[in-house]
N, C-alpha and C positions, 0 to 999 in steps of 0.2 A: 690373343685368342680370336678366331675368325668369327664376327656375326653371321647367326645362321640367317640363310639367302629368305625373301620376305617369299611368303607365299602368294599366288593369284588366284583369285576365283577365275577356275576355263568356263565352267558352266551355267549355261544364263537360267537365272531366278524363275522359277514355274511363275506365268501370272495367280493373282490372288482376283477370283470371280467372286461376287456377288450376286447370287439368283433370286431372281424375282418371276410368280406365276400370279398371276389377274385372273380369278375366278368371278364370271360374272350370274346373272341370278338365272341361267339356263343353262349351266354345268353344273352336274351334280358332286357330289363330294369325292366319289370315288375315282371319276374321269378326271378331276382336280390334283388327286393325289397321284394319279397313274402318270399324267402329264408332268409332273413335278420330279417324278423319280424316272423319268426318261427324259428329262433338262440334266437333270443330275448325271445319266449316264451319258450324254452327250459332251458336258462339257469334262468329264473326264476321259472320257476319249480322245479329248483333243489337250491330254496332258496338263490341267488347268486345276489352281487348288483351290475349290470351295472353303471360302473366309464363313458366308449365312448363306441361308435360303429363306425366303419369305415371301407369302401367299397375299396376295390385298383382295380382300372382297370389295367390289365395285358396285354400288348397283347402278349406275349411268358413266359412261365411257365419256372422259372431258376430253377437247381436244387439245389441250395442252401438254399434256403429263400420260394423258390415257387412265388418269385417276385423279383426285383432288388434289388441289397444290401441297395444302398442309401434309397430306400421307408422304407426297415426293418430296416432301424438304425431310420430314424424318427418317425416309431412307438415304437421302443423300449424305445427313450428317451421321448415321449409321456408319456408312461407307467410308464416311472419313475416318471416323473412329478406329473400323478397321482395316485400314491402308488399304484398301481394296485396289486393284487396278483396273475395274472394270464392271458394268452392270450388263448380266444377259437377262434380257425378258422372254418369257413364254410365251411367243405371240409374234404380232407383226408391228413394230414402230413407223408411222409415217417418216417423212427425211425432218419435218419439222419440227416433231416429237423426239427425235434422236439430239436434233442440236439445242433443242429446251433442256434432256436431261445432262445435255454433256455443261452445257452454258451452267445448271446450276450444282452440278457435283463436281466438275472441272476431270473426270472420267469417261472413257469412252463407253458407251449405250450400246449394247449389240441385242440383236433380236436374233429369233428364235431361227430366219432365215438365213442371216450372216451366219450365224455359228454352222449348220450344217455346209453350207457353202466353204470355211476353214475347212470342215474336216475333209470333203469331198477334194480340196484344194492338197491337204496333207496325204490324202491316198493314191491321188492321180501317177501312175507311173508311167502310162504308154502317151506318146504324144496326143492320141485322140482323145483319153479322157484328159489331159491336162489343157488342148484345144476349145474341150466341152465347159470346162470348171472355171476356164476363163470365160467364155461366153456368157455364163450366168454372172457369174462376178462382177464385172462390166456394165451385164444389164441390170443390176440391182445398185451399182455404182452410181451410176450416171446421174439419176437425182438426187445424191446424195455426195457431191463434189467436197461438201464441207465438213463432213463427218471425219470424227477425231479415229482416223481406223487405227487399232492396234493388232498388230503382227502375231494370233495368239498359239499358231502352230510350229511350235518351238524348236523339229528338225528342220524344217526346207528354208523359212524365212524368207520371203518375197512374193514376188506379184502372185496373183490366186494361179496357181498347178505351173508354176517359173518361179521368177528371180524373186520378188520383192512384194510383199500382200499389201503395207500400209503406206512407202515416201508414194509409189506411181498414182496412190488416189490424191495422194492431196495438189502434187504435182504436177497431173494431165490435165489440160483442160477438158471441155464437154466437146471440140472439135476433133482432137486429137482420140480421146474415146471411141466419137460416134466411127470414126475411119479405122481404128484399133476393133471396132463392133462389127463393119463391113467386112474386115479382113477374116476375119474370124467366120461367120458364115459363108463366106466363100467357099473359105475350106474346109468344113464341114460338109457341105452342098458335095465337096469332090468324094467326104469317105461314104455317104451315106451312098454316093451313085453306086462307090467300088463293093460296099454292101450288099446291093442289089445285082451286081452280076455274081457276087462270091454263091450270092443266094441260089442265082437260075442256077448255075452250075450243081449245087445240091440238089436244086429241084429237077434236075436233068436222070440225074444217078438214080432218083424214086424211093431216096431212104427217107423216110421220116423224120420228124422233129419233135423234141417233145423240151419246153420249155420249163424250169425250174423258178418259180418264184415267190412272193411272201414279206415279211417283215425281215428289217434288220437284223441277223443275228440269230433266225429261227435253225441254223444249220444247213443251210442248202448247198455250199460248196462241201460240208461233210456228207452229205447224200451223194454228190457227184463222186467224190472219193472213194467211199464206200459201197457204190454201183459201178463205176467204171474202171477202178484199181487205179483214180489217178493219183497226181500229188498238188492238187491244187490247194492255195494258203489256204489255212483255218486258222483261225482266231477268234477268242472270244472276247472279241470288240467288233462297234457298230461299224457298218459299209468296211466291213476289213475286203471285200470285193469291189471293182466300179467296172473292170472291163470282164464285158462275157466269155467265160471259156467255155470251147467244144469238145463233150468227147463223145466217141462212138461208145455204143452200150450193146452188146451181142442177146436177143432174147431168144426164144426157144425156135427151134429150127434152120438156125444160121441167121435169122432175121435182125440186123441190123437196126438200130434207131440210133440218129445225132441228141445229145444231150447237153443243153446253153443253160449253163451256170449266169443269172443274173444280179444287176445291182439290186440290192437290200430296198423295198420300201418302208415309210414311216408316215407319222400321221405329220399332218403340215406340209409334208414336202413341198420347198420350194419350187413354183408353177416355173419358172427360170430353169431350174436343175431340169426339172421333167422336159422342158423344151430343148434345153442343151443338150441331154443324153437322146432326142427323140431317135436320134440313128441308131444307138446300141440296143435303146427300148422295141424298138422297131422288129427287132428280130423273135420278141413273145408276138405280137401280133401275126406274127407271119408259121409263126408254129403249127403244128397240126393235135396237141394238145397241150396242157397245162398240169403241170405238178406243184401245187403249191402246200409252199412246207409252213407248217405251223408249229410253234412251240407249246406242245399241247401242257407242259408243268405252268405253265404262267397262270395266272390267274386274270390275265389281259388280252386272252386267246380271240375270244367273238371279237372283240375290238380290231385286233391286228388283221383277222380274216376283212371286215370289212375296210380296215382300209387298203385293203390288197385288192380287193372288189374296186374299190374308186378309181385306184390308180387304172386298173385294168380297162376301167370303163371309159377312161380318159385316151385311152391309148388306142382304144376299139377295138378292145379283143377281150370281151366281159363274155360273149356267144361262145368259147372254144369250149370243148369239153375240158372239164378240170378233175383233176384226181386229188384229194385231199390225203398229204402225211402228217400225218398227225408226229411229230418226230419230240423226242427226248422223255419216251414212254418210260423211260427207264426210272424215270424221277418220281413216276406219278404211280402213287404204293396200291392208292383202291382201286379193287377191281370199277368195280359199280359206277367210278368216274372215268374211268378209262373206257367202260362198252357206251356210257353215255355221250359223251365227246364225239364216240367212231357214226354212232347214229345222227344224232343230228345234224353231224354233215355229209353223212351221208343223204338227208335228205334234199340239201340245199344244193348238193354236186354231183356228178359223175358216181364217185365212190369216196369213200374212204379208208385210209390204212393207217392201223398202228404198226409205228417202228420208232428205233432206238441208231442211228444211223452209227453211232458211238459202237454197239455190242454187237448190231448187223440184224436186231431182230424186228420179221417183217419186210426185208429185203425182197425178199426170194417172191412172196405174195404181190407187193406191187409191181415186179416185174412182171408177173403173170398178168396182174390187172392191166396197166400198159398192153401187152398183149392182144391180151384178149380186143382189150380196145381196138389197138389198130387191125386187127385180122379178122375183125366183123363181118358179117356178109354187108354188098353192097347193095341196098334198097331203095325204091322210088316211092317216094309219100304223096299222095294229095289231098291237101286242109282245104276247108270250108275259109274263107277267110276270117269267119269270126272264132275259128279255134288258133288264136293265135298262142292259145296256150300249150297247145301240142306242138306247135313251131318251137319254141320254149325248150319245152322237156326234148327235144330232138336235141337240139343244139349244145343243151346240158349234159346228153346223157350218149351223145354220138359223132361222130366226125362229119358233120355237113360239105360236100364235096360240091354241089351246086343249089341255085334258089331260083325259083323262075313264077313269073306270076301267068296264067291264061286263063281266060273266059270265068272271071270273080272268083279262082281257088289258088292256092300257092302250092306249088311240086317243088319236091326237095330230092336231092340225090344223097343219100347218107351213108355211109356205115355205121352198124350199130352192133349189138350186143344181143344174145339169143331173149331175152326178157324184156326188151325195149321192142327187139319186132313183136312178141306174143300182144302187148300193150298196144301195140298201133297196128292191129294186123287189119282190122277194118279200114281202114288210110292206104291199106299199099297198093299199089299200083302194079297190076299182073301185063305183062309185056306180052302181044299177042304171040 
């Protein structure tokens, strides 16, 4: 009788994470819990099985552990207990602090930066973001030579957006790096030049630009889908986008506008990522509006808006006019929080719009609004310099074309919108 043939495991074992969030005495409980359950969406995105999650209240940050030794010895023997392969914190770990907790749980310590760095690293598919994903990689690397890295993105397996994530950390020295660092900015330096004529080239033809941006996951490549009949992925998982796609969007009268689907922001975001991606980012700043999509069902909405706001503000294009979609209206049953939602940011923006980019409702209106937007008449403002609050609401609420300061007043060249010139009608400047 033949013994049947032994079988193999083909498939490598999910890591087993343990989450840790450090709430300390100026986070309130809510921002605690919202943080905790986007760690947790985080590291299942990156295919990863939550063994615990556990919160430490601090109320003085040690610099050994980032908490009390006694707390970190009873997480660590937690960890052992349950075979964990790894501890992610909510936060940022110094390089010291990572090889204290790996020293005393014999696990590797990932923070809140590493891990979105995997995942950015598991999505990268065009060479520019997998150029970009090493460059942060790298630079987040580099003082931290001795870090026990673990390999936790379980298709690609290797270096961060290439070959190998964890042997080239332990392996490379900080020479080999810093030249692996230069290389790398080089050629960045070449996409972001090719950028900038791809750009004049659009800016030559005189079609507009209208930038898509927001939170992880709020639907913004399903907006582009759903406004420009494209096929671009949708999934509902975090940064399921990293490289901008363009489409053209046809609004009323034959009038054309380009439409830049971008990478997913989040609160934390690694300052490395943001500097890495500066060339792909580069292309909201240069836009001539802003649609930023919100997930109006969350109950983390204000939060996600500002930190769309921060990133924005970082990038220097907080000034653009913004259109606020309010998007997965479908979800949210009361009326009475659905017109509540539309106003408030309506007051802080441009406009706002409810839509459902899912069932297509509200489409049809923001494209108007876009419109309208860009087919404003074109007017000349002059402020007192101490209204700089009407500089403000210009810039909020119109396409600023030029800024010029003379003799203690500032002129602005704008388009705007019939209800923005009645509001600034004493400001405008009659052209003899």
């Amino acid at each position: 009788m033949k013994k049947p043939k032994k079988k193999y495991e083909t498939q490598e074992a999910r890591k087993r994470a343990f989450l840790v969030g450090i709430q300390d005495e100026g986070m309130t409980q809510g921002e605690a819990d919202s943080l905790a359950k986007e760690l947790a969406g985080l590291a299942q995105t990156l295919g990863l099985d939550i063994v615990a999650q556990d919160q430490v209240d601090v109320r003085e940050r040690h610099p050994k552990f980032g908490m009390g030794t006694g707390k970190a010895e009873t997480l660590a023997e937690k960890a052992a207990a349950l075979e964990a392969d790894c501890f992610i914190f909510d936060g940022e770990l110094s390089p010291s602090q990572q090889r204290n907790w790996e020293t005393l749980s014999g696990i590797a310590a990932i923070d809140r930066q590493e891990l979105i760095i995997q995942i950015f690293a598991d999505r990268a598919r065009t060479r520019e973001a997998e150029l970009q994903v090493e460059l942060a990689a790298l630079t987040y690397s580099l003082p931290r030579l001795q870090h026990k890295y673990l390999a936790l993105a379980r298709q690609r397996g290797g270096r961060y957006g290439a070959k190998g994530q964890g042997e080239t950390k332990l392996e490379t020295d900080r020479r080999l790096v810093e030249k692996r660092l230069d290389w790398l900015k080089q050629e960045l330096a070449e996409v972001r030049k090719n950028r900038r004529v791809q750009r004049k080239k659009r800016e030559r033809l005189g079609i507009p630009t209208g930038a898509l941006v927001g939170y992880t996951n709020a639907g913004k490549s399903s907006l582009l889908n759903a406004m420009t009949k494209a096929n671009t992925l949708v999934a509902d998982k975090l940064f399921a986008t990293l490289d901008p796609t363009t489409r053209q969007l046809e609004l009323g009268r034959g009038r054309p506008l380009l439409l830049i689907d971008t990478v997913g922001f989040i609160r934390n975001l690694p300052h490395t990522l943001v500097e890495a991606f500066r060339s792909t980012l580069e292309e909201v700043s240069h836009a001539d509006l802003l649609i930023q999509v919100l997930d109006a069902s969350d109950p983390g909405v204000d939060r996600y808006f500002e930190t769309t706001l921060s990133v924005l503000r970082e990038l220097g294009a907080y000034k653009l006019p913004m259109i606020v979609a309010l998007n997965k209206i479908d979800q949210v049953d009361s009326i009475e929080t659905r017109e509540n939602l539309k106003k408030r940011y309506a007051e802080q923006c441009t406009a706002s719009i409810l839509i459902s980019a899912k069932d297509h409702t509200g489409i049809e209106e923001l494209a108007r609004c876009i419109e309208e937007l860009l087919s404003g008449e074109i007017i000349r403002f002059r402020f007192p310099l101490d209204r700089m609050d009407l500089v403000g609401l210009l810039y909020r609420n119109g396409r600023v074309l030029s800024e010029t300061y003379d003799n203690g007043a500032i002129e602005l060249e704008a388009q705007v919108r019939t209800h923005i010139q009645e509001q600034l009608k004493a400001y405008t400047v009659i052209n003899p």
